[in-house]
C-alpha positions as CSV (number, residue, x, y, z in Angstrom):
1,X,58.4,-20.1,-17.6
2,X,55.8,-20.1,-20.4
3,X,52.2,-18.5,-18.9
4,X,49.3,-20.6,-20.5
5,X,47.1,-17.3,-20.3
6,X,49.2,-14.0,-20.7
7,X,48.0,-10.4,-19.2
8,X,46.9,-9.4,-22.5
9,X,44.7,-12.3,-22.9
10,X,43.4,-12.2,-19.6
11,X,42.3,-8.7,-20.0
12,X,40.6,-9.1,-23.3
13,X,38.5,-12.2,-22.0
14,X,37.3,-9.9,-19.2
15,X,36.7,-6.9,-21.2
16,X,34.5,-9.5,-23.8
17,X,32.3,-11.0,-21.0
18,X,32.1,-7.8,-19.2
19,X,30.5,-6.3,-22.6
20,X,28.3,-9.0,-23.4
21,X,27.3,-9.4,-19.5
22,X,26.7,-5.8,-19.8
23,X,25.0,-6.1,-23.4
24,X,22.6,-9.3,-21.9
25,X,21.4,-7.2,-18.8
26,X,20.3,-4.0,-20.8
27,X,16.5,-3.7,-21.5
28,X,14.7,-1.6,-24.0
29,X,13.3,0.9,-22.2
30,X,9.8,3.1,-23.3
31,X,10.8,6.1,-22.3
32,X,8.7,9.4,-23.1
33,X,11.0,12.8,-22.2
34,X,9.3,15.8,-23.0
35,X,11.0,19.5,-23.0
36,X,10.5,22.7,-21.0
37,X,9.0,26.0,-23.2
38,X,11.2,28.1,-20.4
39,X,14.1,27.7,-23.0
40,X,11.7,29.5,-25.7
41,X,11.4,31.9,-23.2
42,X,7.7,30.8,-22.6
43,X,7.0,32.7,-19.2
44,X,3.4,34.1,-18.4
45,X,3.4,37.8,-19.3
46,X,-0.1,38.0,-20.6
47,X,-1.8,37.1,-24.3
48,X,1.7,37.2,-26.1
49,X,2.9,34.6,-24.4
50,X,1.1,32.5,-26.9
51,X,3.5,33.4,-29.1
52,X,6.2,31.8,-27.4
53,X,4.5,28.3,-27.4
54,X,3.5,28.1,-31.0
55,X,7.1,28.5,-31.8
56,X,8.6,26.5,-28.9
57,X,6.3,23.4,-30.2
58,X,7.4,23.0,-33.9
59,X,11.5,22.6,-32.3
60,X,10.1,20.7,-29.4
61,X,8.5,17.8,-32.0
62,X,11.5,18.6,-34.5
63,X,13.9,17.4,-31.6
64,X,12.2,14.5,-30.9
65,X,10.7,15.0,-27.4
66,X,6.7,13.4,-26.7
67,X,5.6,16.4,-24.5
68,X,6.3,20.0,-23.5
69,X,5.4,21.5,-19.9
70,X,4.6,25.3,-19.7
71,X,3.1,27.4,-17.3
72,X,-0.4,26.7,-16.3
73,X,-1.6,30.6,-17.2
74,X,0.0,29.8,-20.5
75,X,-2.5,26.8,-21.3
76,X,-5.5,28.4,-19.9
77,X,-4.7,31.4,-22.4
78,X,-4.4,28.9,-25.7
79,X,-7.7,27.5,-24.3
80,X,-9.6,30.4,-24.0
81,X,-8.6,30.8,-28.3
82,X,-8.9,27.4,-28.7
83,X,-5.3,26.8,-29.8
84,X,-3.4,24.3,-27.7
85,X,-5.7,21.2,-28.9
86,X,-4.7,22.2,-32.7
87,X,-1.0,23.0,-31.6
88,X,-0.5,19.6,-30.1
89,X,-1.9,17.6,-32.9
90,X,0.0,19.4,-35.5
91,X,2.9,18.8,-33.7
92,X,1.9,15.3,-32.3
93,X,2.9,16.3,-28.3
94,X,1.6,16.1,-25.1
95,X,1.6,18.9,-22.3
96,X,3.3,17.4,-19.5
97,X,1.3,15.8,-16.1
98,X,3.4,18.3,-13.9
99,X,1.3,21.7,-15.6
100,X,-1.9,21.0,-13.9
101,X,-2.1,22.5,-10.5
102,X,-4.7,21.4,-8.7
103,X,-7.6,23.5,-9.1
104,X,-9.8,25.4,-6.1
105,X,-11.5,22.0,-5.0
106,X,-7.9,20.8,-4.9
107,X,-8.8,18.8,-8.5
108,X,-6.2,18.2,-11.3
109,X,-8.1,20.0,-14.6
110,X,-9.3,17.9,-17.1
111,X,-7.1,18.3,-20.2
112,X,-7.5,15.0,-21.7
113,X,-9.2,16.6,-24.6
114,X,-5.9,18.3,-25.0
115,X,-4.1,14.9,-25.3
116,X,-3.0,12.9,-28.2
């Protein structure tokens, strides 16, 4: 008995309209992912810790990634020497919406200066 459509066949024909199904459904997506500074070791222990971020950021942008997210006490030190707006538009970043903690009125803090 001669099969008009053999296993084989049958097999690639699904596995070609699977992929192109597949292919067709997928949208572009816009996605920003940014990188911890914890893998730099980046953990509030005073001044230093400075140190940490200004080398965490130059690999951070390197790798590709929009944004970094750090400890709060971290930013507020770079603030206070006026070095996290220059570090972040050297390295073209973004500190990450999850570092603000709300302040005492229970208010995000304005870092939008800090933003590219």
């Amino acid at each position: 008995m001669n099969a008009l459509f053999t296993r084989r066949d049958f097999s690639k024909t699904m596995a070609e309209g699977l992929s192109a199904a597949t292919h067709a459904a997928a949208t572009p997506r816009n996605l920003k992912i940014g990188h911890t500074c914890s893998t730099w070791r980046s953990f509030p222990r005073g001044p230093e810790a400075i140190a940490t971020l200004q080398s965490a950021a130059p690999d951070i942008s390197a790798l590709g990634y929009n944004s970094f997210e750090t400890f709060p006490e971290i930013l507020e030190e770079c603030e206070k020497r006026d070095a996290l707006k220059p570090l972040i538009e050297k390295y073209n970043l973004t500190v990450g919406r999850h570092c603000h903690p709300p302040n005492s009125d229970g208010e995000e803090p304005n870092y939008s200066e800090t933003k590219r």
